[in-house]
N, C-alpha and C positions, 0 to 999 in steps of 0.2 A: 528395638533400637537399631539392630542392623539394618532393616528396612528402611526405616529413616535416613539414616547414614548413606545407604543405596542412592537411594532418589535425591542426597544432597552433594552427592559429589557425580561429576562425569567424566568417565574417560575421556581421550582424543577424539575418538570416533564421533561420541553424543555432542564434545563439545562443538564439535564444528558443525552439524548438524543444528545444535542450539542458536549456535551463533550468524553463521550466513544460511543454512538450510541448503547445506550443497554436501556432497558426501566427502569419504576421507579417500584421499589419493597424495602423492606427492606435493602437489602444488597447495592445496588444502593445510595440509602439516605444515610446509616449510610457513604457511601464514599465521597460523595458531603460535608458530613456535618465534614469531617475529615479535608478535606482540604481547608477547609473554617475556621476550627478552628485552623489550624496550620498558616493560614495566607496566603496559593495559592489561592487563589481565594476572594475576598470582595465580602461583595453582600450589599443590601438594604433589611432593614427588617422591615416590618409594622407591627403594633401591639403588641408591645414590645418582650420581650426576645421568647415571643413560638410561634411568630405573623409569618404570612409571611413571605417568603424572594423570592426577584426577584436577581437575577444573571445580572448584564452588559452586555450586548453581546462583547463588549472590554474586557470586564476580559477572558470569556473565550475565543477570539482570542488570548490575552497575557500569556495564560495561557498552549494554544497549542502549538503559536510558541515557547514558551519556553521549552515545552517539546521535539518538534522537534529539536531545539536547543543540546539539551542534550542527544538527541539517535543520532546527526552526528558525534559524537568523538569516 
C-alpha cells in the first residue's frame, strides 16, 4: 500500500520534473506554485499552509492532456 501511495503522489521536485522535465530551482517552483494557485493543478499539502505539498500523478496526467488538448487547435 505505501508503495502504491509512493508512486501516486509527487513531491515539488518530481512534480516539476513530471510536468516540464526541467529541474527544481526558484523559478521552477514559483511556476508549479502559480498554477496550483490559480487552480490547474490540486495537490495535497501537509503541514499546513507552508507544509508540504505532494502533486497526484492524475493531476499532472490531466493537467498535460489538457495542455495537449489546447496546442491541437
Amino acid at each position: 500500500m505505501v508503495a502504491s501511495l509512493n508512486s501516486a503522489l509527487l513531491d515539488s521536485k518530481q512534480a516539476i520534473k513530471a510536468l516540464w522535465n526541467e529541474e527544481y530551482n526558484s523559478k521552477t517552483q514559483k511556476r508549479l506554485k502559480a498554477f496550483i494557485d490559480e487552480g490547474f493543478i490540486k495537490v495535497l499539502q501537509v503541514g499546513g499552509e507552508r507544509g508540504k505539498i505532494y502533486v497526484p500523478r492524475k493531476e499532472i496526467e490531466k493537467f498535460l492532456q489538457n495542455v495537449d488538448l489546447d496546442n491541437s487547435n
